[in-house]
C-alpha positions as CSV (number, residue, x, y, z in Angstrom):
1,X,36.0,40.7,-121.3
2,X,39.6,40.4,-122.4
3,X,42.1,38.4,-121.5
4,X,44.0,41.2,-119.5
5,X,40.8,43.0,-117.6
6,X,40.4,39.5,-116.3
7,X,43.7,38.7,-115.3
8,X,44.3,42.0,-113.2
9,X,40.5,41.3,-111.4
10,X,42.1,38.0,-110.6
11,X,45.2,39.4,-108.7
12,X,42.6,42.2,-107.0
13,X,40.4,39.4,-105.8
14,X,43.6,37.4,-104.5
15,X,45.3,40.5,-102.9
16,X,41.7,40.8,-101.2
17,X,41.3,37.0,-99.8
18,X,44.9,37.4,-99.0
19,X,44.4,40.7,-97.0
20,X,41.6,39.3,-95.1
21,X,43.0,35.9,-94.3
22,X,46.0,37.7,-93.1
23,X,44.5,40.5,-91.0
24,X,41.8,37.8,-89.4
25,X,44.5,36.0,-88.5
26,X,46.7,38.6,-86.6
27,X,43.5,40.2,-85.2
28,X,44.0,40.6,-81.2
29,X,40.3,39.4,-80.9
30,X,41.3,36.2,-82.1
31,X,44.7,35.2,-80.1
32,X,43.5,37.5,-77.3
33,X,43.3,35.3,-73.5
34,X,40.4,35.8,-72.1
35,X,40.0,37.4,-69.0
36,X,40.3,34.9,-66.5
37,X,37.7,34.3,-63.7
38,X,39.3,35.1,-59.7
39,X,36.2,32.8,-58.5
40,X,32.8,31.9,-59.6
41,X,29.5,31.7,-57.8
42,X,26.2,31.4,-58.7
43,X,24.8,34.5,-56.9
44,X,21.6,32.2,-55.5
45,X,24.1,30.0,-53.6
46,X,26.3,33.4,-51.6
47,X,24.5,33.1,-48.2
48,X,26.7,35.7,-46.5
49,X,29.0,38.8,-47.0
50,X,31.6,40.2,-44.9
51,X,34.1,42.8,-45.9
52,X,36.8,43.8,-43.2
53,X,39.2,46.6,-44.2
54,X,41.7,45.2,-41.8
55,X,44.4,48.5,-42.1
56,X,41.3,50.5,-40.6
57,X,39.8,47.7,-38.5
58,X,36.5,48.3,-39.7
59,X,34.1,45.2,-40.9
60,X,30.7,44.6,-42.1
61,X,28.7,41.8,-42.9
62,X,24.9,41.1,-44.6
63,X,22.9,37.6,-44.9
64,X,20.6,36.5,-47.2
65,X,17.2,35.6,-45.8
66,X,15.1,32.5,-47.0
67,X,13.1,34.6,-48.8
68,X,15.8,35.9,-50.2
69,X,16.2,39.7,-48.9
70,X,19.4,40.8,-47.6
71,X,20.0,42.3,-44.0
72,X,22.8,43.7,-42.1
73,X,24.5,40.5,-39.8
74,X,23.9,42.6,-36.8
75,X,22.1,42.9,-33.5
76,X,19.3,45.0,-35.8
77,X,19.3,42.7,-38.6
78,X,17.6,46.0,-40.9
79,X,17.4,45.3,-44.4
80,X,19.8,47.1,-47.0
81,X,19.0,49.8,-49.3
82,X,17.6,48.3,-52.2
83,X,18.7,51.1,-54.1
84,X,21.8,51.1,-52.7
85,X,22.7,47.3,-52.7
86,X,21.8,46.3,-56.4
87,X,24.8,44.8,-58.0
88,X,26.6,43.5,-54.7
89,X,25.9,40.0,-55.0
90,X,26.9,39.7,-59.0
91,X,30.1,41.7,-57.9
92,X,31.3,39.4,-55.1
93,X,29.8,36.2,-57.1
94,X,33.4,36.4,-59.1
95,X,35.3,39.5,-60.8
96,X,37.0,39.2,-64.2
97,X,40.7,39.8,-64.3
98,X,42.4,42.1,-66.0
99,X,45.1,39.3,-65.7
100,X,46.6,36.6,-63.9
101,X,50.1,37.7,-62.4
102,X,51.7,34.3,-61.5
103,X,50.4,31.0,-60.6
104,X,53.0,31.0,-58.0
105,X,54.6,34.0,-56.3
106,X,57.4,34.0,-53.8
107,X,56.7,37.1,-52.4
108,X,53.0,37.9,-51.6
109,X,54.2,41.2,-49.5
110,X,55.0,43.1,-52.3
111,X,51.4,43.0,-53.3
112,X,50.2,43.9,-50.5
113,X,48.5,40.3,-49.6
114,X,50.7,39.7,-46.1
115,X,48.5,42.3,-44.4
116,X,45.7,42.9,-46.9
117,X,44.0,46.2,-47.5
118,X,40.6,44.0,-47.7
119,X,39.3,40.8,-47.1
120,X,36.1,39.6,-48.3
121,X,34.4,36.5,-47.0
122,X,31.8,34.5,-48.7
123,X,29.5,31.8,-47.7
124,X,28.1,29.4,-50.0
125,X,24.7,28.1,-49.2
126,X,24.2,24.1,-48.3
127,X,28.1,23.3,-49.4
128,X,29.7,24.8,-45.7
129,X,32.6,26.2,-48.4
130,X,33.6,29.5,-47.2
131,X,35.7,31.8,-49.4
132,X,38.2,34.1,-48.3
133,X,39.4,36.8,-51.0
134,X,42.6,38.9,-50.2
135,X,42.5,42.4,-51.9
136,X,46.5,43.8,-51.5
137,X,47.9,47.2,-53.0
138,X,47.1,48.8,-55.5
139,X,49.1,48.5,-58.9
140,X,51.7,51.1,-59.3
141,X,49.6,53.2,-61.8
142,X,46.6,52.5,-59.3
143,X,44.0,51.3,-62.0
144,X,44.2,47.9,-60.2
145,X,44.0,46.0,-57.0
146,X,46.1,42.4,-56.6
147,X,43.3,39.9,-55.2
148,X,44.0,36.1,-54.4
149,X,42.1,33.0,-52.9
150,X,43.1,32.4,-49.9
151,X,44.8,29.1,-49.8
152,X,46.0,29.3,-53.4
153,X,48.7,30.8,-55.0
154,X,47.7,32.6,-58.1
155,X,47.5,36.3,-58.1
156,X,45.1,38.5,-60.3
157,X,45.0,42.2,-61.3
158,X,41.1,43.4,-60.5
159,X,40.0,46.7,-62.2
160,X,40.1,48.8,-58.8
161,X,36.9,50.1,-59.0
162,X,35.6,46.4,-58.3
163,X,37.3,46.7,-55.0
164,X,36.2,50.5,-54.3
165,X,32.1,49.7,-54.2
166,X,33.1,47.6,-51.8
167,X,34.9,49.6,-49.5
168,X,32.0,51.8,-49.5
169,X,29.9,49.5,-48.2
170,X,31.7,49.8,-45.1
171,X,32.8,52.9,-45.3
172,X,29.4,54.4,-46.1
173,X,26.7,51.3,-45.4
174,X,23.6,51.2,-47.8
175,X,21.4,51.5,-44.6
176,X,17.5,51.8,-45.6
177,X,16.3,54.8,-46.4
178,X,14.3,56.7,-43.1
């Protein structure tokens, strides 16, 4: 090889390293936040749900047997649609945020958390720790729900379909099949 052929493949491969060490570096994957966590729970250790659309005073609640079956908290204490019920517990066990809006807001009525469209309340087996998790307005473009802990300040953006399955469980219960 001569002297020039091996020059130019020199400034190739370094324009190549370069290129890559440069675009890994600005790729959004790598400097990218990750979605932050509203809550965790194991789902094992959630004992009870309730939802309560307040604005239509309407509420629901199910419990979690020993054996570990869910049932409706009521005088009938039937057991859910199985179909139906699949993913609840992983769904209220802690939604991903699309983002954290503040650690500290001044004005929780402008989201909608004053008078909540939807309060969801958790019980956490053997600790007594009960969770209450305010779901306010929708975003302006309405692809997301503000949601806080009750008793803390941060506020999160939640996809708004999170919020919608469970709406529908009181709107439309997953009562056993007949």
């Amino acid at each position: 090889m001569n002297l020039k052929t091996t020059v130019v493949l020199a400034a190739i491969l370094i324009l190549l390293a370069a290129y890559f060490f440069f675009y890994r570096m600005d790729s959004p994957g790598e400097h990218a936040e990750e979605s932050p966590d509203v809550w965790s729970l194991e789902e094992e250790f959630i004992e009870r749900i309730e939802i309560r659309l307040a604005r239509q005073d309407k509420k629901i609640s199910f419990f979690r047997s020993p054996e570990g079956d869910w049932y409706f908290d009521d005088l009938q204490k039937l057991p859910v649609d199985v179909k139906r019920w699949g993913g609840v517990v992983l769904l209220v066990s802690g939604p991903q945020s699309k983002r954290r809006i503040s650690s500290k807001v001044e004005d929780n009525a402008q989201y909608g958390l004053i008078d909540p469209r939807m309060v969801i309340i958790l019980d956490v087996r053997n600790s007594g720790r009960r969770l209450e998790v305010l779901v306010g307005d929708r975003t302006p473009n309405g692809g997301h729900d503000y949601v806080k802990l009750k008793g803390h300040e941060a506020i999160y953006l939640v996809d708004r379909s999170w919020a919608t399955v469970l709406e529908r469980l009181v709107t439309d219960p997953p009562l056993p099949s007949s």
